[in-house]
mmCIF file of the N, C-alpha and C atoms, coordinates in Angstrom:
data_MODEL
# 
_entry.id   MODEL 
# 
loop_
_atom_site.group_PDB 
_atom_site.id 
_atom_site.type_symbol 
_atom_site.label_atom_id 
_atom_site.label_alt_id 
_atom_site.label_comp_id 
_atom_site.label_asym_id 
_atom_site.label_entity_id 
_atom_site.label_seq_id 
_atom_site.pdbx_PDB_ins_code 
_atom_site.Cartn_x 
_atom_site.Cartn_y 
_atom_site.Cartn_z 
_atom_site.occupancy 
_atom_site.B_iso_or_equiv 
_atom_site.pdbx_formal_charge 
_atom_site.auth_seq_id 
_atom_site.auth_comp_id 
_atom_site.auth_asym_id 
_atom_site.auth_atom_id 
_atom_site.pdbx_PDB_model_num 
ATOM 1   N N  . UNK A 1 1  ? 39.273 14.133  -13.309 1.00 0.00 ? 1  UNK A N  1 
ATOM 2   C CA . UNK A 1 1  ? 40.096 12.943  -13.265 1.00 0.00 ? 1  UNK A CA 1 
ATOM 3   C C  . UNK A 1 1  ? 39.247 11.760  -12.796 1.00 0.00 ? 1  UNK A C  1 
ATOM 4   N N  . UNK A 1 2  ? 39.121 11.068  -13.639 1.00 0.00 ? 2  UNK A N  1 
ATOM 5   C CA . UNK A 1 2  ? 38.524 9.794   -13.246 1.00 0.00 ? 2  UNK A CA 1 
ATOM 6   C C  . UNK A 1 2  ? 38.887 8.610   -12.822 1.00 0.00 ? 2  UNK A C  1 
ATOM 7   N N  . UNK A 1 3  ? 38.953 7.720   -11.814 1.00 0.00 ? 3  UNK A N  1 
ATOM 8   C CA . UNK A 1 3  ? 39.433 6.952   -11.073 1.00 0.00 ? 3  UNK A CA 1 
ATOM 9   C C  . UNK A 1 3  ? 39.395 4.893   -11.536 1.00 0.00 ? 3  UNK A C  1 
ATOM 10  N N  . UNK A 1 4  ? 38.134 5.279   -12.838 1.00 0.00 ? 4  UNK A N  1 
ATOM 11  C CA . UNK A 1 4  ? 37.809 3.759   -13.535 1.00 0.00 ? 4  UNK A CA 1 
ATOM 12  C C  . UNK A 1 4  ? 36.859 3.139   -12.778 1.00 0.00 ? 4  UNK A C  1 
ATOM 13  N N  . UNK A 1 5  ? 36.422 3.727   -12.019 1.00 0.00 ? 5  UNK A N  1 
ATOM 14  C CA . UNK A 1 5  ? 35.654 2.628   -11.338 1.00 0.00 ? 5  UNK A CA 1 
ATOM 15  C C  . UNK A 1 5  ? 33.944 3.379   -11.587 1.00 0.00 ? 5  UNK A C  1 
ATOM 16  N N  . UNK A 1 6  ? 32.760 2.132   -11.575 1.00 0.00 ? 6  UNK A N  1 
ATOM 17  C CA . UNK A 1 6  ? 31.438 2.621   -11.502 1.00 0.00 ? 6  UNK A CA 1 
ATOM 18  C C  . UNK A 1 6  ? 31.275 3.204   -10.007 1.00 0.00 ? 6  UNK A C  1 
ATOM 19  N N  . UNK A 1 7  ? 30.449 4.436   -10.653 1.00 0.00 ? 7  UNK A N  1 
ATOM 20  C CA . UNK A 1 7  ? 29.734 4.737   -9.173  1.00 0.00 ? 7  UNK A CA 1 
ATOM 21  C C  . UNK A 1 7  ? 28.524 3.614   -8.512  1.00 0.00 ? 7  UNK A C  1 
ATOM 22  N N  . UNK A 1 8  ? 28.616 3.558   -7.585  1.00 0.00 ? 8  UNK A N  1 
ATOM 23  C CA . UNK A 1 8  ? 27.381 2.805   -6.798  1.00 0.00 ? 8  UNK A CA 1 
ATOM 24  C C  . UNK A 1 8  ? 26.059 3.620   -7.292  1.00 0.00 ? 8  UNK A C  1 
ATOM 25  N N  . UNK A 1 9  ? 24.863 2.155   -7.850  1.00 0.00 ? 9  UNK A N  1 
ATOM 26  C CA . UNK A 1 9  ? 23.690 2.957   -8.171  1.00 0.00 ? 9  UNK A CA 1 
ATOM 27  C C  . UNK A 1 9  ? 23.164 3.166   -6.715  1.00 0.00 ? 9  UNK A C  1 
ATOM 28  N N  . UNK A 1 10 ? 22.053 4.179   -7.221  1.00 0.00 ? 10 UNK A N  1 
ATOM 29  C CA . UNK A 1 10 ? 21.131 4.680   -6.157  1.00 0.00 ? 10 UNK A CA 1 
ATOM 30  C C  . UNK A 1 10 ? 19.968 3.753   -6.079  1.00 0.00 ? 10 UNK A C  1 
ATOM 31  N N  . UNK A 1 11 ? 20.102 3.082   -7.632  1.00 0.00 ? 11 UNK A N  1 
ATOM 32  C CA . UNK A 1 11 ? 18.438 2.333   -7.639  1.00 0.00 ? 11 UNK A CA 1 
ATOM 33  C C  . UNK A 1 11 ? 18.581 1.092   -8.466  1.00 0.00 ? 11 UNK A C  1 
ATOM 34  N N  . UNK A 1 12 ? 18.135 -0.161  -8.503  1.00 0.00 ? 12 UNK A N  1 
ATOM 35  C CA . UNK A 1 12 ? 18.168 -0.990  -9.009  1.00 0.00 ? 12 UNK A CA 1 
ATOM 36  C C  . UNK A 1 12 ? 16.901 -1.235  -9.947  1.00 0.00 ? 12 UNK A C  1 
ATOM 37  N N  . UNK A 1 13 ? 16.741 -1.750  -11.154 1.00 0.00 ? 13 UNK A N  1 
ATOM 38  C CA . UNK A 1 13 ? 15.952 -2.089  -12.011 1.00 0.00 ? 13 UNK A CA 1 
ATOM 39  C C  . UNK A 1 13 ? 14.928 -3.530  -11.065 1.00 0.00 ? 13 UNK A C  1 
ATOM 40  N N  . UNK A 1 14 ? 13.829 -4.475  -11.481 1.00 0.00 ? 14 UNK A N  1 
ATOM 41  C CA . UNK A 1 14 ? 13.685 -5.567  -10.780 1.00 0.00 ? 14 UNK A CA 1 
ATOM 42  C C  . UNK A 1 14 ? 14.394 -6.574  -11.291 1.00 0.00 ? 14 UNK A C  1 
ATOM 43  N N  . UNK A 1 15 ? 14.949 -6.702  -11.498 1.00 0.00 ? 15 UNK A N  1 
ATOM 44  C CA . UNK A 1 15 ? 15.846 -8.291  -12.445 1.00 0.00 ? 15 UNK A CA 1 
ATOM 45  C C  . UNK A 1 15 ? 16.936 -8.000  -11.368 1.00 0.00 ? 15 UNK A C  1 
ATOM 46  N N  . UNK A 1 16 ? 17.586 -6.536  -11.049 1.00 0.00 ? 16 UNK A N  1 
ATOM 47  C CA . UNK A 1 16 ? 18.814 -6.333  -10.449 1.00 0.00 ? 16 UNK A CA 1 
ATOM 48  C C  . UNK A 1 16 ? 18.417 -6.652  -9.036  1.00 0.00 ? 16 UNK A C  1 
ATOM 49  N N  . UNK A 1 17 ? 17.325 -6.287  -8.363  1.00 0.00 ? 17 UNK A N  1 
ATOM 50  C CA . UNK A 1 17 ? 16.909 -6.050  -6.983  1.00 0.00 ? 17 UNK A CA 1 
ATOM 51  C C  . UNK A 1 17 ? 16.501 -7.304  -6.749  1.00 0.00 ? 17 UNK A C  1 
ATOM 52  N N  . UNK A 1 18 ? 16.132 -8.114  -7.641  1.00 0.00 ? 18 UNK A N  1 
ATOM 53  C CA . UNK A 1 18 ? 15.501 -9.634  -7.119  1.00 0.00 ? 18 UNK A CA 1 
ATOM 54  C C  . UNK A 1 18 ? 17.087 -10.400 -7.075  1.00 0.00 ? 18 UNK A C  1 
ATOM 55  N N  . UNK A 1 19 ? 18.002 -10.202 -8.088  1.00 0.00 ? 19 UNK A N  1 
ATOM 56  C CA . UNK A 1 19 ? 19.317 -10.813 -7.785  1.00 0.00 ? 19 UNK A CA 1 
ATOM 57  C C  . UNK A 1 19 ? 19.755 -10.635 -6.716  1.00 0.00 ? 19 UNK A C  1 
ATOM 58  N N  . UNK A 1 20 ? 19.971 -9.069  -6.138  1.00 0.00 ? 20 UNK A N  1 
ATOM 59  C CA . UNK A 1 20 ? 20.455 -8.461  -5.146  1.00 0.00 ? 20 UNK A CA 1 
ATOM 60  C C  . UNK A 1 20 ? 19.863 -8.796  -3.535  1.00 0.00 ? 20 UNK A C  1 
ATOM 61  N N  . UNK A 1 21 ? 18.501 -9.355  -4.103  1.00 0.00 ? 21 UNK A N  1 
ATOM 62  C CA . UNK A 1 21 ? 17.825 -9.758  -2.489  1.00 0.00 ? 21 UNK A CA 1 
ATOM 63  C C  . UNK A 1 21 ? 17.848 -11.506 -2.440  1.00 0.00 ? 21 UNK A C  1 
ATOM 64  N N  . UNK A 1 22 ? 18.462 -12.272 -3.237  1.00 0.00 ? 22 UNK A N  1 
ATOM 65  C CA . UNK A 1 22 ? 18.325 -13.199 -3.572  1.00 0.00 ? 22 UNK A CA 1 
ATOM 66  C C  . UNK A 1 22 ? 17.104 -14.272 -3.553  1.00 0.00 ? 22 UNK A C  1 
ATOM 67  N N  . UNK A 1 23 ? 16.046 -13.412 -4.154  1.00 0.00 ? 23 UNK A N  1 
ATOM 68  C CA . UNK A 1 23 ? 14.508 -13.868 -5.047  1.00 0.00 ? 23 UNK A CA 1 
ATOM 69  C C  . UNK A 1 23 ? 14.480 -13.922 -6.101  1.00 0.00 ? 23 UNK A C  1 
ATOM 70  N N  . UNK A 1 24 ? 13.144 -15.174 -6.680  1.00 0.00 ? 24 UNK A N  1 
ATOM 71  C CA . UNK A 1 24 ? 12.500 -14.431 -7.812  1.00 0.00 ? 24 UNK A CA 1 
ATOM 72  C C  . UNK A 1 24 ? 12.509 -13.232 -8.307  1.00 0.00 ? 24 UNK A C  1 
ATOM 73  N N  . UNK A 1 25 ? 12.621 -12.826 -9.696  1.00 0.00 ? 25 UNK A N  1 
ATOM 74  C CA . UNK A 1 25 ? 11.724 -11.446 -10.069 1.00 0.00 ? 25 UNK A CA 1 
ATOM 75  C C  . UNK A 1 25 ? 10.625 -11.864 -9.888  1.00 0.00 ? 25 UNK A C  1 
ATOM 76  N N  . UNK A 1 26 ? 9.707  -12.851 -10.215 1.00 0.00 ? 26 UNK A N  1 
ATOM 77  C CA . UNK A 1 26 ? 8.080  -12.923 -9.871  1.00 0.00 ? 26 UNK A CA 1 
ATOM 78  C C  . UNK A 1 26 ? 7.989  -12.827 -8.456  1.00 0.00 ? 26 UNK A C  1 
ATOM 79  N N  . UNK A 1 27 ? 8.745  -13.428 -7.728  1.00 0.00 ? 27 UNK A N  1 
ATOM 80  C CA . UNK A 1 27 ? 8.145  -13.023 -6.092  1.00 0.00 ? 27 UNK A CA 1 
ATOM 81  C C  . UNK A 1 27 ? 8.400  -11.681 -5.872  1.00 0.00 ? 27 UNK A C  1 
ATOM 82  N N  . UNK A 1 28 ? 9.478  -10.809 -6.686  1.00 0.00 ? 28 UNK A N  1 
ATOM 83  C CA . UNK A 1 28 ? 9.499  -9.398  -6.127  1.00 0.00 ? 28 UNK A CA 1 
ATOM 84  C C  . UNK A 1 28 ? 8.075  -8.639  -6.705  1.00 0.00 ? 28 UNK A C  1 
ATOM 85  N N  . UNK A 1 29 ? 7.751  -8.968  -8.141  1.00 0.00 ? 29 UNK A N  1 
ATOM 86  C CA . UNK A 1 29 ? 6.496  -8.244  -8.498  1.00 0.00 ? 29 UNK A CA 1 
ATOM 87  C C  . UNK A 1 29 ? 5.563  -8.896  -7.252  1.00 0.00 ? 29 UNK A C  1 
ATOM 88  N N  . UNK A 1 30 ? 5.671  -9.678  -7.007  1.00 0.00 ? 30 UNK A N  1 
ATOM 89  C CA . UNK A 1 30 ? 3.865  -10.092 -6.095  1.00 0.00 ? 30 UNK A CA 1 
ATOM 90  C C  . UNK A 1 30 ? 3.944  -8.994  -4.801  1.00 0.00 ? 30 UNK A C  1 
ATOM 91  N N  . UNK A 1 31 ? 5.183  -9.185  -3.986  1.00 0.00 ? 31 UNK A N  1 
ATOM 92  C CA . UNK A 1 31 ? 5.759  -8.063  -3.010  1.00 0.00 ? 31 UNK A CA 1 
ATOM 93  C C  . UNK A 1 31 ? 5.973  -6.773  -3.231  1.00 0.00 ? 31 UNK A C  1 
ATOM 94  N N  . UNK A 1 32 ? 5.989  -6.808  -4.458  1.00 0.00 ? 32 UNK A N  1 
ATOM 95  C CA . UNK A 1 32 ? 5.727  -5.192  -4.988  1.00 0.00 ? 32 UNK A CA 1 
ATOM 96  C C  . UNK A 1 32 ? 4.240  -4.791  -5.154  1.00 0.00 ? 32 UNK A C  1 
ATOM 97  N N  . UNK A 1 33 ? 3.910  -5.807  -5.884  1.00 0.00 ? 33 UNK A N  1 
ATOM 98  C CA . UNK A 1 33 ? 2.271  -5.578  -6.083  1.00 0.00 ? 33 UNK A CA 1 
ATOM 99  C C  . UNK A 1 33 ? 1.265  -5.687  -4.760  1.00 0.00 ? 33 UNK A C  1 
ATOM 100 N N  . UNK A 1 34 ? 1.587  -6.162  -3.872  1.00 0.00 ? 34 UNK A N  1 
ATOM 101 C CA . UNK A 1 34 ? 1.136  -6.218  -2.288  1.00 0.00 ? 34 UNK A CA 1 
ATOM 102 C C  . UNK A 1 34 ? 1.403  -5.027  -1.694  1.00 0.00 ? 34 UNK A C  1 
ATOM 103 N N  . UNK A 1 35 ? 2.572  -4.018  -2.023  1.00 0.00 ? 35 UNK A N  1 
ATOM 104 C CA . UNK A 1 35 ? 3.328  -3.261  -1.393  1.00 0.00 ? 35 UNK A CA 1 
ATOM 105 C C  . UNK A 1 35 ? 4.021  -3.187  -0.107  1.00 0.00 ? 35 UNK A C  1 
ATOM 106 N N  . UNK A 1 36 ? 4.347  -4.828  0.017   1.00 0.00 ? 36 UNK A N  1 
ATOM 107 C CA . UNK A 1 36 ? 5.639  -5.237  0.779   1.00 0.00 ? 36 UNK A CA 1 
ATOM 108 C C  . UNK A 1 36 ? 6.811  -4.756  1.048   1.00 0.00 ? 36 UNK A C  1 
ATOM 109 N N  . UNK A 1 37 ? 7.475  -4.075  -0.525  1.00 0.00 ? 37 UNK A N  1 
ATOM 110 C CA . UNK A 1 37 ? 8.623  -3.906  -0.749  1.00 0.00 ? 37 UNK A CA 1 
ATOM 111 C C  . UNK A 1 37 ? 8.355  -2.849  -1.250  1.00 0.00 ? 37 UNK A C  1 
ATOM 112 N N  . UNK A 1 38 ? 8.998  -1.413  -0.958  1.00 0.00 ? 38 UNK A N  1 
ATOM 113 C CA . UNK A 1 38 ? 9.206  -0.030  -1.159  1.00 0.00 ? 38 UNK A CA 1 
ATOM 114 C C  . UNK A 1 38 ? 9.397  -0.173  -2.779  1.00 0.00 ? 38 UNK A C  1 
ATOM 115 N N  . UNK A 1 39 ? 9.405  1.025   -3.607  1.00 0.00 ? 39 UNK A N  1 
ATOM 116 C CA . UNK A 1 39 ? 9.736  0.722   -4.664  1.00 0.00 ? 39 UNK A CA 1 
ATOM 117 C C  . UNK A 1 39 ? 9.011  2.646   -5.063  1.00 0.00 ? 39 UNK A C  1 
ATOM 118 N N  . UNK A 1 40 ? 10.137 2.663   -6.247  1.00 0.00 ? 40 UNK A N  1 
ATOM 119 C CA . UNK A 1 40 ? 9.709  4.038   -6.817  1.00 0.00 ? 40 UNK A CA 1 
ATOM 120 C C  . UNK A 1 40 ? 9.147  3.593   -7.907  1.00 0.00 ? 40 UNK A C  1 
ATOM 121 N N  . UNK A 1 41 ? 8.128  4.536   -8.792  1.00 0.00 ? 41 UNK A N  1 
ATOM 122 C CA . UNK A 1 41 ? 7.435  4.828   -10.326 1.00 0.00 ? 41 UNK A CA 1 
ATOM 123 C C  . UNK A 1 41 ? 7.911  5.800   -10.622 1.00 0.00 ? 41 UNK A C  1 
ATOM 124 N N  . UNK A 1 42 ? 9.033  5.287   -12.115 1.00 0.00 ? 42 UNK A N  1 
ATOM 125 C CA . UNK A 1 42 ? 8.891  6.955   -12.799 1.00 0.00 ? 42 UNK A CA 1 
ATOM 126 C C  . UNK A 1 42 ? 8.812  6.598   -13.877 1.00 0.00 ? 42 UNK A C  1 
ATOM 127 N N  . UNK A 1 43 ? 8.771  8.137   -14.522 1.00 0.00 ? 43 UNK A N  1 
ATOM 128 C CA . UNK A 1 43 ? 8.018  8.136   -16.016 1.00 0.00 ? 43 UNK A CA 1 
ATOM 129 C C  . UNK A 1 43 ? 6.589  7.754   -16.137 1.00 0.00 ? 43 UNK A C  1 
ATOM 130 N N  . UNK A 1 44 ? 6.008  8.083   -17.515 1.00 0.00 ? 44 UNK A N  1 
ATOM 131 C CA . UNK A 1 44 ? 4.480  7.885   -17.831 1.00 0.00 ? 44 UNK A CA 1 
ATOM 132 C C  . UNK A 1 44 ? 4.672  7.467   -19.307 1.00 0.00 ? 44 UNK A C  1 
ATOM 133 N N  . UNK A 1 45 ? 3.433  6.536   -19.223 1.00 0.00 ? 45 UNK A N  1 
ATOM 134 C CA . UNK A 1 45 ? 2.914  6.150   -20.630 1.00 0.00 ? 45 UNK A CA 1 
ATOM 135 C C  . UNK A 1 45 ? 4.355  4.456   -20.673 1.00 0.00 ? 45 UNK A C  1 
ATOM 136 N N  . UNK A 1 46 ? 4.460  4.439   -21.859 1.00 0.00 ? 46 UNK A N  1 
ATOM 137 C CA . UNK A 1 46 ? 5.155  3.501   -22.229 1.00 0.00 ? 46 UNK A CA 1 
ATOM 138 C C  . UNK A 1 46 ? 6.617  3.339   -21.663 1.00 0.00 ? 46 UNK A C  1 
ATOM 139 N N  . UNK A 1 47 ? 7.353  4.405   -21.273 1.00 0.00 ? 47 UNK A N  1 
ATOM 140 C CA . UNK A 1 47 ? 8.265  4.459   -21.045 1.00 0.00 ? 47 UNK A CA 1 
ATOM 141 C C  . UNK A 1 47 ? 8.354  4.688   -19.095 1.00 0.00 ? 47 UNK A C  1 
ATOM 142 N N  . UNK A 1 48 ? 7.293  4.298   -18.626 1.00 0.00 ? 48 UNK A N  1 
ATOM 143 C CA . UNK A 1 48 ? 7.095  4.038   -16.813 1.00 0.00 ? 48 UNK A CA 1 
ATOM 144 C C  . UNK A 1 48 ? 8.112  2.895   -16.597 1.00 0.00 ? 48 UNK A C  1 
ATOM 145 N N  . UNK A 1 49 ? 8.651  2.999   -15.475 1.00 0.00 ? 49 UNK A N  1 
ATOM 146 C CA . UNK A 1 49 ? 9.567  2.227   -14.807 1.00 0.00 ? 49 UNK A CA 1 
ATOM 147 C C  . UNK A 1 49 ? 9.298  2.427   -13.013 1.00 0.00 ? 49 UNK A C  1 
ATOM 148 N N  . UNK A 1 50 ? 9.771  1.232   -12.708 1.00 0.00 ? 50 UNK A N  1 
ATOM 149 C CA . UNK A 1 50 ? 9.594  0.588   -11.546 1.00 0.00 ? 50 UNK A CA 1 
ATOM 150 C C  . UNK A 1 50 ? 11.048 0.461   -10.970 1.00 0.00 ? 50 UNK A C  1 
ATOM 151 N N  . UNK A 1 51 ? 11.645 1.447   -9.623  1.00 0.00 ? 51 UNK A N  1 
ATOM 152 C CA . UNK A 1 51 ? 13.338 1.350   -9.340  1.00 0.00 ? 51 UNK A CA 1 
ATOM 153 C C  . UNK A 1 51 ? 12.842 0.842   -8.050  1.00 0.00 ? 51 UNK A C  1 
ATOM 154 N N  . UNK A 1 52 ? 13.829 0.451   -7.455  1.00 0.00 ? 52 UNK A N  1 
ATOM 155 C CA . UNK A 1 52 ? 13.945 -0.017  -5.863  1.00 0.00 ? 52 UNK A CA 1 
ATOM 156 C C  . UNK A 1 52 ? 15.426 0.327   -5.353  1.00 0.00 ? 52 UNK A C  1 
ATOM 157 N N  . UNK A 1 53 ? 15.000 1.994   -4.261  1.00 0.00 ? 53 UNK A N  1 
ATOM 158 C CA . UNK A 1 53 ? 16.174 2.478   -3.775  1.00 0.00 ? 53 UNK A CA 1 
ATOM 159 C C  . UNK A 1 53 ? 17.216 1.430   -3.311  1.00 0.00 ? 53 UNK A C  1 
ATOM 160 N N  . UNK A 1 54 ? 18.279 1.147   -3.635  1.00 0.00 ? 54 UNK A N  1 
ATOM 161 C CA . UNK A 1 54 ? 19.612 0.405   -2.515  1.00 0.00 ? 54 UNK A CA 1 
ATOM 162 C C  . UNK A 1 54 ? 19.066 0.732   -1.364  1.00 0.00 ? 54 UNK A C  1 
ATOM 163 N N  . UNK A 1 55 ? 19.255 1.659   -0.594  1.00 0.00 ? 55 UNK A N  1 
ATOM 164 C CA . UNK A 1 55 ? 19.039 2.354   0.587   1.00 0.00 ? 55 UNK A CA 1 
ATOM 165 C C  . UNK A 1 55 ? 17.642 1.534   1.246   1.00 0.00 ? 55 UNK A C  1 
ATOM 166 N N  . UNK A 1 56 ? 16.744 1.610   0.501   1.00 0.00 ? 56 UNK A N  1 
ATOM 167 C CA . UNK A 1 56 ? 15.209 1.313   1.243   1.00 0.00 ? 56 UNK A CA 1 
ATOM 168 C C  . UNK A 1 56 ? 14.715 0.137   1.347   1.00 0.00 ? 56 UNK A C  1 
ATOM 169 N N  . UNK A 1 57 ? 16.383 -1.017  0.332   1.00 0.00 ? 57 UNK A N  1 
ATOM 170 C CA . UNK A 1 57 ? 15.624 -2.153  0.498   1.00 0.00 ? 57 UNK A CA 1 
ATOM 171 C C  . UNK A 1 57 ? 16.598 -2.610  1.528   1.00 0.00 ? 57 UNK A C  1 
ATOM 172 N N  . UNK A 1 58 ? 17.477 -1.794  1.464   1.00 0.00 ? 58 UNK A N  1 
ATOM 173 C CA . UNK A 1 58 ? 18.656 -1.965  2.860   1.00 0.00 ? 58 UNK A CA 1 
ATOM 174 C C  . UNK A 1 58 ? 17.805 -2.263  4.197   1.00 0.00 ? 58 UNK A C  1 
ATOM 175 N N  . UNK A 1 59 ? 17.676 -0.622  4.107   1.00 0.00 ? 59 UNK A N  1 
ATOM 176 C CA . UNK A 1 59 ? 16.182 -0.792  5.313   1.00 0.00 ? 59 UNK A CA 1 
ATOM 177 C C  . UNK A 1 59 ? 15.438 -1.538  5.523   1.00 0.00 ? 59 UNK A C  1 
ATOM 178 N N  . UNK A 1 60 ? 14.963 -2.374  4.714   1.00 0.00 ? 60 UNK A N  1 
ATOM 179 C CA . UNK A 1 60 ? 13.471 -2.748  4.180   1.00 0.00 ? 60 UNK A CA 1 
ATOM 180 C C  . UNK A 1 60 ? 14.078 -4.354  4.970   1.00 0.00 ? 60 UNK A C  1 
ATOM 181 N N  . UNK A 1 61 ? 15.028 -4.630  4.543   1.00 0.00 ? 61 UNK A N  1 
ATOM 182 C CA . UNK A 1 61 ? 15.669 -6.231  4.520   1.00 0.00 ? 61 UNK A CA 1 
ATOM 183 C C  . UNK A 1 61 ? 15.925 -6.008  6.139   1.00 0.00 ? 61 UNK A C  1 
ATOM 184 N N  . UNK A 1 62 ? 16.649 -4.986  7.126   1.00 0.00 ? 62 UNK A N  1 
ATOM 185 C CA . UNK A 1 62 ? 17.083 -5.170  8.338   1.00 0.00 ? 62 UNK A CA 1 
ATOM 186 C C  . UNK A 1 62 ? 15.968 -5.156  9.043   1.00 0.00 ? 62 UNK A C  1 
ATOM 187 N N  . UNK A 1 63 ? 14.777 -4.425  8.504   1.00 0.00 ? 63 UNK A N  1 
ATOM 188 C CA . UNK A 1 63 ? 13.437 -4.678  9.340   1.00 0.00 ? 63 UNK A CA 1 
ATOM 189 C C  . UNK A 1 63 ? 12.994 -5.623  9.304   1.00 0.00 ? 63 UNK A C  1 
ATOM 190 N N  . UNK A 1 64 ? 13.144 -6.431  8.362   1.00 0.00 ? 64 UNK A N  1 
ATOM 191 C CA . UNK A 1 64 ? 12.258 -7.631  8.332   1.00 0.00 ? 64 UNK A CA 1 
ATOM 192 C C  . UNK A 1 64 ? 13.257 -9.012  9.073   1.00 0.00 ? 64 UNK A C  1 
ATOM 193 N N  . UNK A 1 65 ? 14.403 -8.740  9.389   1.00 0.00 ? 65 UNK A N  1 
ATOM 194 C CA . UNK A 1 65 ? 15.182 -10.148 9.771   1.00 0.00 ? 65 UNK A CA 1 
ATOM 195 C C  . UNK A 1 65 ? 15.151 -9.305  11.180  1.00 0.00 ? 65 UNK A C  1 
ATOM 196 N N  . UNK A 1 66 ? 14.529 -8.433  11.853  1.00 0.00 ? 66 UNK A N  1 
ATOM 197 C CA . UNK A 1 66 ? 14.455 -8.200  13.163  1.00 0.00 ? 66 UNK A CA 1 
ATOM 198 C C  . UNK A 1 66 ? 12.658 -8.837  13.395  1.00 0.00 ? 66 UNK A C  1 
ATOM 199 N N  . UNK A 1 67 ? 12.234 -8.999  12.508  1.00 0.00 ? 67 UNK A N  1 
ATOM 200 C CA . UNK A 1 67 ? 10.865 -9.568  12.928  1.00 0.00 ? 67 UNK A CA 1 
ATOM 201 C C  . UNK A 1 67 ? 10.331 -10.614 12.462  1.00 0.00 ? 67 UNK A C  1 
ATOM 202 N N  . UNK A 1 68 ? 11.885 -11.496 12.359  1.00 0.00 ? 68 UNK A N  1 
ATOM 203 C CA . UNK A 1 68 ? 11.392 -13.274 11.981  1.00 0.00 ? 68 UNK A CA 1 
ATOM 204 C C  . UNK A 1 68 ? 11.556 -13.376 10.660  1.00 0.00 ? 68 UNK A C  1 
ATOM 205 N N  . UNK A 1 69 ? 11.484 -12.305 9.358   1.00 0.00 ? 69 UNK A N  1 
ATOM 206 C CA . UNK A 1 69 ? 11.945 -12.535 8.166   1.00 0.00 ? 69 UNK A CA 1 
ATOM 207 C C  . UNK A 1 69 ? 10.496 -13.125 7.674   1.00 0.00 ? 69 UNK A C  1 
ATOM 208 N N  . UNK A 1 70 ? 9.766  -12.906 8.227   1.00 0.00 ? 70 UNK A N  1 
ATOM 209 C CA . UNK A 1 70 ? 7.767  -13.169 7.766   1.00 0.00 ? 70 UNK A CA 1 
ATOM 210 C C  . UNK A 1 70 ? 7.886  -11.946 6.395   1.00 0.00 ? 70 UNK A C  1 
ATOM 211 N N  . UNK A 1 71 ? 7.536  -12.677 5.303   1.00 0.00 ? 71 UNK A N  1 
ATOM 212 C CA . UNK A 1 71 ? 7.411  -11.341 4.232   1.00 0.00 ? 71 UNK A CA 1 
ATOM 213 C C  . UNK A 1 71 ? 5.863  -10.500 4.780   1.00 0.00 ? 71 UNK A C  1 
# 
């Protein structure tokens, strides 16, 4: 029985996670590419993708506004 509603993702794409943190997508790649910002790799070859747990940027965001919000 299904209730209509989406489940909550586990992981956001970067277009979703830069909306969701309210950035750039280019400032999230530079913070990604620094490894600022947690972030999973999956898949290989052409079809590799780049997710960013809900959970870790949860984390990720309360650590950083306890230490001035300095990226």
């Amino acid at each position: 029985m299904t209730t209509g509603t989406m489940p909550t993702p586990l992981a956001l794409r970067p277009r979703d996670a830069a909306k969701a943190l309210g950035i750039s997508p280019r400032l999230l790649w530079q913070l990604t590419h620094d490894g600022v910002i947690p972030c999973v790799r999956v898949g290989t070859g052409k079809r590799r993708a780049v997710l960013y747990s809900v959970a870790e940027l949860q984390n990720w965001l309360s650590r950083r506004s306890g230490q001035g919000g300095e990226a």
